[in-house]
N, CA, C and O atoms as CSV, one atom per row, in Angstrom:
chain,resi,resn,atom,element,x,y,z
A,1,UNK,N,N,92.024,108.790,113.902
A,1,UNK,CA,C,91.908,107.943,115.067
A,1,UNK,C,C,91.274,106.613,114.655
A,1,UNK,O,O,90.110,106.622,114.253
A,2,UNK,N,N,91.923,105.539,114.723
A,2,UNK,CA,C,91.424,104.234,114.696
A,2,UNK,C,C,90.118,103.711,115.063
A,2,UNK,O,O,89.851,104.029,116.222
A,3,UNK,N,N,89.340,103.126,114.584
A,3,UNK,CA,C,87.865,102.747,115.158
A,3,UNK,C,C,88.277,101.359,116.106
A,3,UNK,O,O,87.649,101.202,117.153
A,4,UNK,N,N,89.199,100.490,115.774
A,4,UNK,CA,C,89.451,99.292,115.908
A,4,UNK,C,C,90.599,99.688,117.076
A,4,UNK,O,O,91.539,100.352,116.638
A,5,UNK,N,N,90.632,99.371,118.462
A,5,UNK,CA,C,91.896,99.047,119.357
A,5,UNK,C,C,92.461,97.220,119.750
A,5,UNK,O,O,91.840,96.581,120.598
A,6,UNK,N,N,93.196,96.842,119.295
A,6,UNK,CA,C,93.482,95.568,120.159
A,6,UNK,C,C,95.105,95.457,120.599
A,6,UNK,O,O,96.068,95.550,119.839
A,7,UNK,N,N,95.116,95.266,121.829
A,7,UNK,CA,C,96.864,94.990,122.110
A,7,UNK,C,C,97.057,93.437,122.461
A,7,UNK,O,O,96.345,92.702,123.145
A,8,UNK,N,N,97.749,93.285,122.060
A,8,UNK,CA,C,98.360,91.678,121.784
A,8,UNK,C,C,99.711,91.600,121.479
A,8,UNK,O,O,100.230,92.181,120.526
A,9,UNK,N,N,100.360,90.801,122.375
A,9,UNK,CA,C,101.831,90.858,122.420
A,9,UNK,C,C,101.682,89.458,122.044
A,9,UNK,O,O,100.848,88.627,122.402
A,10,UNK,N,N,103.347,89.324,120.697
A,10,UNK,CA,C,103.639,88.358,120.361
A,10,UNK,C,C,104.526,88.229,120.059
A,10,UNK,O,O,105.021,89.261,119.605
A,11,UNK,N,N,105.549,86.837,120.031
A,11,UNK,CA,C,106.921,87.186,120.184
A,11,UNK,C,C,107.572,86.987,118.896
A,11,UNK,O,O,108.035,85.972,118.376
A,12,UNK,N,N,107.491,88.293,118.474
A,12,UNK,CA,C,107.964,88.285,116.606
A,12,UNK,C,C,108.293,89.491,116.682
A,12,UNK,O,O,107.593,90.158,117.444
A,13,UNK,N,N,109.385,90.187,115.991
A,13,UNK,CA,C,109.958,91.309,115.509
A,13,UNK,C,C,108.762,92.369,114.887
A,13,UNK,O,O,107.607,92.140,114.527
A,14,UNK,N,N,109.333,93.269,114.914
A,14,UNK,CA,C,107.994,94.397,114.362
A,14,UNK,C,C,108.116,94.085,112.999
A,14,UNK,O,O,106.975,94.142,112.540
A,15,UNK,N,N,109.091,93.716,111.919
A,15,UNK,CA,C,108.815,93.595,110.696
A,15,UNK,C,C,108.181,92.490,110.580
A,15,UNK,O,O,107.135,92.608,109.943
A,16,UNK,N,N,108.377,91.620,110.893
A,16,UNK,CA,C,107.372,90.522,110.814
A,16,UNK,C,C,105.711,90.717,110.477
A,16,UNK,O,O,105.045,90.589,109.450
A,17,UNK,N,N,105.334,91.169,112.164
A,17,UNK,CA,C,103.937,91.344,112.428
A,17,UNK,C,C,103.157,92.620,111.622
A,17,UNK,O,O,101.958,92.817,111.422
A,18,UNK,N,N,104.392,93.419,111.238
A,18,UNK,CA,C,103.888,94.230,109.521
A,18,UNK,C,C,103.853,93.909,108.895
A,18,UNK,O,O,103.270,94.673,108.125
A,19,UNK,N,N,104.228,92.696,108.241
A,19,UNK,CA,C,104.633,92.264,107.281
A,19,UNK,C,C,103.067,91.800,106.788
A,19,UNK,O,O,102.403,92.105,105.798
A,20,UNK,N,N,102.688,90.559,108.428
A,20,UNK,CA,C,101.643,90.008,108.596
A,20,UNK,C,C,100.369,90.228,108.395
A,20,UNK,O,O,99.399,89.505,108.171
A,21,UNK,N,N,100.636,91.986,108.578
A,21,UNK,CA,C,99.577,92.971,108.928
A,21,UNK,C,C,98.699,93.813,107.579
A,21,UNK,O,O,97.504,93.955,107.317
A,22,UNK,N,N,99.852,94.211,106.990
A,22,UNK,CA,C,100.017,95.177,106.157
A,22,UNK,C,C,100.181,94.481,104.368
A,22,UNK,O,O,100.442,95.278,103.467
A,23,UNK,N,N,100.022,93.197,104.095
A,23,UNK,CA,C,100.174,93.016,103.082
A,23,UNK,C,C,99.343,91.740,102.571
A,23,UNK,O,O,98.665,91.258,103.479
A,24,UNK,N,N,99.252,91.208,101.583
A,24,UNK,CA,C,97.733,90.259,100.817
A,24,UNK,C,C,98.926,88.877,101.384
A,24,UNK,O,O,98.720,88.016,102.239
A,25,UNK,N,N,99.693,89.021,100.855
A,25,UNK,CA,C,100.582,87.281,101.560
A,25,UNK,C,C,100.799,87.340,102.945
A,25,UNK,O,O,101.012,86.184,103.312
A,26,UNK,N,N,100.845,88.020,103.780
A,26,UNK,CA,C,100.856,87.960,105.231
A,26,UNK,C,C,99.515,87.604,105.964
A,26,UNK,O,O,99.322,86.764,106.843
A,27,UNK,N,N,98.464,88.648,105.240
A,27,UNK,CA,C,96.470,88.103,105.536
A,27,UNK,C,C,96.597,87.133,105.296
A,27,UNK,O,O,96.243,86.400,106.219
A,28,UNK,N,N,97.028,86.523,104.282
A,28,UNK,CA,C,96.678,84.807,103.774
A,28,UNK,C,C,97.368,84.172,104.737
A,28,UNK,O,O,97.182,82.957,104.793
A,29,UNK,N,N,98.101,84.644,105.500
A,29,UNK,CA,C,98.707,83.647,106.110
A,29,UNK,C,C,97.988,83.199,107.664
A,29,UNK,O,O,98.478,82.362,108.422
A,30,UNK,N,N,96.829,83.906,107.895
A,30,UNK,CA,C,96.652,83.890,109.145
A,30,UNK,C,C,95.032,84.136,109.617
A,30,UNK,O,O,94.354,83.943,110.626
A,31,UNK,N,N,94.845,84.683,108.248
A,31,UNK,CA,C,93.577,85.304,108.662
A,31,UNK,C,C,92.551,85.320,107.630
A,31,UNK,O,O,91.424,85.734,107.904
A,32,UNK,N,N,92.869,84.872,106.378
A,32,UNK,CA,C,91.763,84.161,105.478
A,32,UNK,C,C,92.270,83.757,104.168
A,32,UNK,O,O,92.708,84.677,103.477
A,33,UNK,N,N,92.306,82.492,103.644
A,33,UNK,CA,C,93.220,81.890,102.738
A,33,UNK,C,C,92.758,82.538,101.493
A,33,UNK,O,O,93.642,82.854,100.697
A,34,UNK,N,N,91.550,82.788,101.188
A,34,UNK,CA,C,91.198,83.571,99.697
A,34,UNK,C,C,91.269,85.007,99.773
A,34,UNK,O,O,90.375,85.792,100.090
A,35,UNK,N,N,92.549,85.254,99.411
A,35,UNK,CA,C,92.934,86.896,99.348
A,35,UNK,C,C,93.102,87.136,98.139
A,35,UNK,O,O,93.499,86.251,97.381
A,36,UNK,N,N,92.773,88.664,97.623
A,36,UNK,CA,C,92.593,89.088,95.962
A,36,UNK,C,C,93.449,90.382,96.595
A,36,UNK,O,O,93.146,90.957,97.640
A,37,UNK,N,N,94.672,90.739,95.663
A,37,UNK,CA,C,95.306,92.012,95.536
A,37,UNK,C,C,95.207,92.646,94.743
A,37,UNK,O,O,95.705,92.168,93.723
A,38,UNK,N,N,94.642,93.905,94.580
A,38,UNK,CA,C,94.002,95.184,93.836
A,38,UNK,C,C,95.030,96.548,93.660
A,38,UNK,O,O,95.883,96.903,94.473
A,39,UNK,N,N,94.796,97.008,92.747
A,39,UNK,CA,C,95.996,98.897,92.728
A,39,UNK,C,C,95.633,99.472,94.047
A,39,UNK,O,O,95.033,98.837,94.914
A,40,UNK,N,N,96.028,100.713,94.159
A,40,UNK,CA,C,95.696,101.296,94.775
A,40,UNK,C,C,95.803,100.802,96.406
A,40,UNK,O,O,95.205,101.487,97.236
A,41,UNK,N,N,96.440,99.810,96.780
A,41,UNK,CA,C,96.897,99.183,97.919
A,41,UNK,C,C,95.376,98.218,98.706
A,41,UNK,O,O,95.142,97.867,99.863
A,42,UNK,N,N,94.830,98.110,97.769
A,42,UNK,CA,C,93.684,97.366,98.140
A,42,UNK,C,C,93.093,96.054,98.129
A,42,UNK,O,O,92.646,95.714,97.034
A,43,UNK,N,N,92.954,95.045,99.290
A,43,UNK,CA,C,93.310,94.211,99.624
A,43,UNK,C,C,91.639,93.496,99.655
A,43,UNK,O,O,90.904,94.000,100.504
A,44,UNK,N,N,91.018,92.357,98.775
A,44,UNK,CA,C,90.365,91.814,99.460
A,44,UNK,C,C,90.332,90.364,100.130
A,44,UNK,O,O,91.039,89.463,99.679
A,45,UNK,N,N,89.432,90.160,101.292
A,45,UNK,CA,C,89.667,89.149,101.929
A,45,UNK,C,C,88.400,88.275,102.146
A,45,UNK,O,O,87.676,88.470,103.123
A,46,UNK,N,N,88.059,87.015,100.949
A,46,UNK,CA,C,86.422,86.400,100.975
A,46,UNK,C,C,86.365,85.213,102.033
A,46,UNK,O,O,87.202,84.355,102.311
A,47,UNK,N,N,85.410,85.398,102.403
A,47,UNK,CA,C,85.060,83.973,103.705
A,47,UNK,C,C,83.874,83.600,103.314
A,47,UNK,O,O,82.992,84.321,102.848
A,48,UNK,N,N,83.838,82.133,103.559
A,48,UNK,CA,C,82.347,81.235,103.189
A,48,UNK,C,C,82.597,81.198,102.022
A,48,UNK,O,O,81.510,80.889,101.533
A,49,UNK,N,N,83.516,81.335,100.966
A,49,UNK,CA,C,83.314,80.802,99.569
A,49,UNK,C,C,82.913,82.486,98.859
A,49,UNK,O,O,82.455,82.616,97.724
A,50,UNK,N,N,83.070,83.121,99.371
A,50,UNK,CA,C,83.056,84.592,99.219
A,50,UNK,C,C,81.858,85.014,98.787
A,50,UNK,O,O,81.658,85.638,97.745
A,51,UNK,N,N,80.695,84.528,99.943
A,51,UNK,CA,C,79.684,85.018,100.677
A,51,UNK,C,C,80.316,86.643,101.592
A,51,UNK,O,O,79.922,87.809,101.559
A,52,UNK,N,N,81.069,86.176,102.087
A,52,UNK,CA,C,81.340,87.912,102.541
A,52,UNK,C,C,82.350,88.241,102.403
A,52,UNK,O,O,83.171,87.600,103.060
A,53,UNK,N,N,82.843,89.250,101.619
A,53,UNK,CA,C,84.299,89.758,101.280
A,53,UNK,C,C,84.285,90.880,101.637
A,53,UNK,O,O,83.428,91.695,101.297
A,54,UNK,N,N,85.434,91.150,102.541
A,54,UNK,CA,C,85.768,92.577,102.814
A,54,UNK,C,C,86.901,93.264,101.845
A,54,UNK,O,O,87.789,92.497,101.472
A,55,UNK,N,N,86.960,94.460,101.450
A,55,UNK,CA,C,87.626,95.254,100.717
A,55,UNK,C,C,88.367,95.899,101.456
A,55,UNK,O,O,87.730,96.694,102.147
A,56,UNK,N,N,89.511,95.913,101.631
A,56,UNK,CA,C,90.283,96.742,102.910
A,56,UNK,C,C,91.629,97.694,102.139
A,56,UNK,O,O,92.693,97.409,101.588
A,57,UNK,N,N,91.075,98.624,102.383
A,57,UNK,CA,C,92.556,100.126,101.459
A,57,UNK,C,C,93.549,100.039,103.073
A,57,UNK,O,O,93.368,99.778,104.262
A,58,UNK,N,N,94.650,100.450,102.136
A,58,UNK,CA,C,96.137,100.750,102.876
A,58,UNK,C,C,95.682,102.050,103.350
A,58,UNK,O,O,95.161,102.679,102.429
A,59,UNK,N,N,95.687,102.398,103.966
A,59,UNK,CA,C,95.808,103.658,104.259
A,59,UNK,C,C,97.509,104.677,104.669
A,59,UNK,O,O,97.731,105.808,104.237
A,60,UNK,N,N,98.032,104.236,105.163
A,60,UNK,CA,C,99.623,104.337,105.803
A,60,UNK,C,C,100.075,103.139,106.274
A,60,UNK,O,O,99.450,102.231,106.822
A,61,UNK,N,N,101.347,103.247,105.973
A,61,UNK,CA,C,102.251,101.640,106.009
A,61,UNK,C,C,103.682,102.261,106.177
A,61,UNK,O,O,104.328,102.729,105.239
A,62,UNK,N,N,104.110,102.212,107.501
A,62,UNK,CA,C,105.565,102.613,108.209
A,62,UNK,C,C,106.036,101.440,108.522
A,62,UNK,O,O,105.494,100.368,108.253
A,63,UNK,N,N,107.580,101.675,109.394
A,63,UNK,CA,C,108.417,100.715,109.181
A,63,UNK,C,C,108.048,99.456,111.065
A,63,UNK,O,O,108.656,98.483,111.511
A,64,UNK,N,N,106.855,100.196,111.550
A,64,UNK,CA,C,106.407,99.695,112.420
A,64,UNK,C,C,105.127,99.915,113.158
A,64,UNK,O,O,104.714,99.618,114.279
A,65,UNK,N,N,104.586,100.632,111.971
A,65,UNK,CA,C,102.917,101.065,111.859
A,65,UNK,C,C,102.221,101.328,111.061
A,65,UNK,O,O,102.586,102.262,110.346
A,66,UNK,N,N,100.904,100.688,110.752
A,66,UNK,CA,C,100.159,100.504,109.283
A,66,UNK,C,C,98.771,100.367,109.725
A,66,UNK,O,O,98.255,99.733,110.646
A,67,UNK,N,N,98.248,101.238,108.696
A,67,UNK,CA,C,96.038,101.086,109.407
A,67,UNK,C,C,95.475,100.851,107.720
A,67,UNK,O,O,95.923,101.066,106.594
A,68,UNK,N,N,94.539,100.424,108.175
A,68,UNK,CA,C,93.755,99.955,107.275
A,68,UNK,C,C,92.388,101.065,106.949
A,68,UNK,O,O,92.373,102.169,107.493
A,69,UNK,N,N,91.509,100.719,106.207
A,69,UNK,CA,C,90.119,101.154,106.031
A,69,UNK,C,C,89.317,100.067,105.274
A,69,UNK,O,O,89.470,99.713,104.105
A,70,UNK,N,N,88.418,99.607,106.200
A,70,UNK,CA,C,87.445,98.518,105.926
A,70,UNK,C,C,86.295,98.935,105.286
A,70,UNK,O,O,85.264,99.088,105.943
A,71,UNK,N,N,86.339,99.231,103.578
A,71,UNK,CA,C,85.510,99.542,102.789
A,71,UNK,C,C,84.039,98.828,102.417
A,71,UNK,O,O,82.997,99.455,102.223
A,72,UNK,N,N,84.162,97.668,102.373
A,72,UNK,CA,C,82.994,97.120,101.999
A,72,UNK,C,C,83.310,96.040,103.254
A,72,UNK,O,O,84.220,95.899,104.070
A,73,UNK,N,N,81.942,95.303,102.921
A,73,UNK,CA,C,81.497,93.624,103.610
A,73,UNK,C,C,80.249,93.718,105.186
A,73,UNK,O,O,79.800,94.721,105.741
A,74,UNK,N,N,80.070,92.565,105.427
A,74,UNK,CA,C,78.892,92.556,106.209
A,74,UNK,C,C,79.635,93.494,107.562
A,74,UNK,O,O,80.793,93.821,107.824
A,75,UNK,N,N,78.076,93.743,108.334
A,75,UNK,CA,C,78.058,94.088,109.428
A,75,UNK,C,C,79.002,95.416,109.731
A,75,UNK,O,O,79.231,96.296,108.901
A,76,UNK,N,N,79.660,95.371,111.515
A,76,UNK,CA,C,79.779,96.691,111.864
A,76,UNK,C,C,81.469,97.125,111.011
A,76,UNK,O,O,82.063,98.188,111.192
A,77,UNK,N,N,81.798,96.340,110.385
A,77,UNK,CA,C,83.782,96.445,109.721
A,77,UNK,C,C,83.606,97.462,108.970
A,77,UNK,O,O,84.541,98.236,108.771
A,78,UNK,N,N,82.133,97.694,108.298
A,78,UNK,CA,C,82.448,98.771,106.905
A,78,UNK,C,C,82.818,100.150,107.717
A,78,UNK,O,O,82.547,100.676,108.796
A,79,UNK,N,N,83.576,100.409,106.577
A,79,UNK,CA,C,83.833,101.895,107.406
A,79,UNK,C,C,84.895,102.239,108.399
A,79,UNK,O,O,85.412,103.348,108.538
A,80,UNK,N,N,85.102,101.372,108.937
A,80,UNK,CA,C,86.258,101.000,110.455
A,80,UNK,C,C,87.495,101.229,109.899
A,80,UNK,O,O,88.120,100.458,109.170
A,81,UNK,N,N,87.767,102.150,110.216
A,81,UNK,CA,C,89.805,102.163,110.458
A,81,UNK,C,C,90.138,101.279,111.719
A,81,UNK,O,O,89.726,101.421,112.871
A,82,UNK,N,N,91.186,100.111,111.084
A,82,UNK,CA,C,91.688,99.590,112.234
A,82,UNK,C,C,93.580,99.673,112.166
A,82,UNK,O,O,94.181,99.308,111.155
A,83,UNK,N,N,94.192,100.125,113.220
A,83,UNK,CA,C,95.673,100.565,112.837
A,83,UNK,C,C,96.390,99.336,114.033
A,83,UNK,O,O,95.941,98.814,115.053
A,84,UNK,N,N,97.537,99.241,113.383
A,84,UNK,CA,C,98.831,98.325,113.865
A,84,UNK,C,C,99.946,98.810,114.122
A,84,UNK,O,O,100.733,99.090,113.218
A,85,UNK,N,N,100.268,99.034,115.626
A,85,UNK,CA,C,101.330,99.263,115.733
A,85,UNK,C,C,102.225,98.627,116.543
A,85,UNK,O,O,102.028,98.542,117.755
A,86,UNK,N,N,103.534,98.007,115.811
A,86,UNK,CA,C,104.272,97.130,116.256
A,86,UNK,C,C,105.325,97.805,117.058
A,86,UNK,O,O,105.921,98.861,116.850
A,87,UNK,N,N,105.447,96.581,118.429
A,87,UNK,CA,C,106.708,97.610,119.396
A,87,UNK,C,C,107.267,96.314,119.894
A,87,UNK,O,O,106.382,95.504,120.172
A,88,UNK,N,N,108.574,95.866,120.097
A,88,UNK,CA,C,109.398,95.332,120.776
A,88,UNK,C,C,108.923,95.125,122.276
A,88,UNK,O,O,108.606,96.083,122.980
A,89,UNK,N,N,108.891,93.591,122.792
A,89,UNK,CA,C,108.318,94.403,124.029
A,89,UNK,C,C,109.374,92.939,124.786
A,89,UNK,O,O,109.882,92.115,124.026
A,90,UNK,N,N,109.516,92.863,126.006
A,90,UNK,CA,C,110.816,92.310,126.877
A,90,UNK,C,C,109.719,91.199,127.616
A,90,UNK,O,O,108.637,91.343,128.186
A,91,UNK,N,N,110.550,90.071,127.306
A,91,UNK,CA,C,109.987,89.237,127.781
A,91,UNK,C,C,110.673,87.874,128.886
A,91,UNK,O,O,111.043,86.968,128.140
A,92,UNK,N,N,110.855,87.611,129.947
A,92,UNK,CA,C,111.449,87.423,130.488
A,92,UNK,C,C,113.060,88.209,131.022
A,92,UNK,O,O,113.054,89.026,131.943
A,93,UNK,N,N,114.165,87.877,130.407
A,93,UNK,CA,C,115.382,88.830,130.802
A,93,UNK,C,C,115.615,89.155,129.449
A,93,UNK,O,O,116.539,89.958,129.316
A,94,UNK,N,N,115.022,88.753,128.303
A,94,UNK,CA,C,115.655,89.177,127.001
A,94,UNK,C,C,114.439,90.066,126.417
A,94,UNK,O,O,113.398,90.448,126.950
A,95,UNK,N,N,114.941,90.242,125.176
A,95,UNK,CA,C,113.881,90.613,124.574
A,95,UNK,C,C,113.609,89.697,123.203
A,95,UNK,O,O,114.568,89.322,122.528
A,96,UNK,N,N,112.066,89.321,122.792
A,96,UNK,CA,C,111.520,88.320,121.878
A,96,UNK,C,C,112.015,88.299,120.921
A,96,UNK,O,O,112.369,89.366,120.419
A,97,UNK,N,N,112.271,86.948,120.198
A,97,UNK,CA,C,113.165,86.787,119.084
A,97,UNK,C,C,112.273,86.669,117.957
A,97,UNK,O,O,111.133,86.818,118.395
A,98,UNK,N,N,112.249,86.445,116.546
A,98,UNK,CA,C,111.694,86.687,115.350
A,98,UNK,C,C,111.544,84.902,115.417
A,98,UNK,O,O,112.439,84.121,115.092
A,99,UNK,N,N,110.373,84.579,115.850
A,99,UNK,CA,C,110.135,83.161,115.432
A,99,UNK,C,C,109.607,82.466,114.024
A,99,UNK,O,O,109.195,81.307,113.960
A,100,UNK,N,N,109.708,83.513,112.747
A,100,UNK,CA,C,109.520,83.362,111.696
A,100,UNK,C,C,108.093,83.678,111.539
A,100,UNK,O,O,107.185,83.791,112.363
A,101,UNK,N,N,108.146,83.808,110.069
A,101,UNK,CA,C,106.766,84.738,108.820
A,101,UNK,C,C,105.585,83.517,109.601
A,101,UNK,O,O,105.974,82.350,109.553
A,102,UNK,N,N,104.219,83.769,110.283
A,102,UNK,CA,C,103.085,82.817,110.450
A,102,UNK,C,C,103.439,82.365,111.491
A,102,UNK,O,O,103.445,81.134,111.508
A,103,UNK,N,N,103.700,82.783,112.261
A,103,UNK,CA,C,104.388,81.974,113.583
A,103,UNK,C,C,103.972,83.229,114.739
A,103,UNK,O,O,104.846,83.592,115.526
A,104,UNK,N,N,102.660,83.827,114.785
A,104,UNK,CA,C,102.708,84.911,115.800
A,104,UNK,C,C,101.585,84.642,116.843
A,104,UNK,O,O,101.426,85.412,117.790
């Protein structure tokens, strides 16, 4: 069971926002520019000049759901499973189109 819940709809395809989610060039793209990729599916991510770096393992990675485990770094993240799961969702009469990779 996930420690982390957030729902947020955005209008991008589920591979996309996995893509976004689930991999060291997708983090960089959105959510902290100094990313280090490690074996073992392990991802870190430094902020402030890497004053605080979090260490984050893959845990499972499907074709529209992927969680993490927030191994190291400050405060309440250590330890935290946070999971992603991407769903198609209808937005006006259509349904949302893939507005490209960083665009969510």
């Amino acid at each position: 069971m996930p420690d982390i819940h957030h729902a947020i709809q955005v209008a991008a395809s589920t591979q996309t926002v996995t893509d976004l989610v689930a991999t060291g060039a997708g983090l960089q793209q959105w959510w902290a520019e100094d990313v280090e990729t490690a074996a073992e599916g392990r991802i870190s991510l430094g902020f402030f000049n890497r004053a605080t770096v979090y260490r984050l393992r893959l845990l499972e990675r499907g074709p529209d759901a992927m969680s993490w485990r927030c191994e190291t770094g400050e405060g309440v993240l250590r330890g935290k499973v946070g999971c992603v799961t991407a769903s198609a969702f209808r937005h006006g009469h259509g349904t949302a189109a893939d507005p490209g990779v960083g665009r969510i």
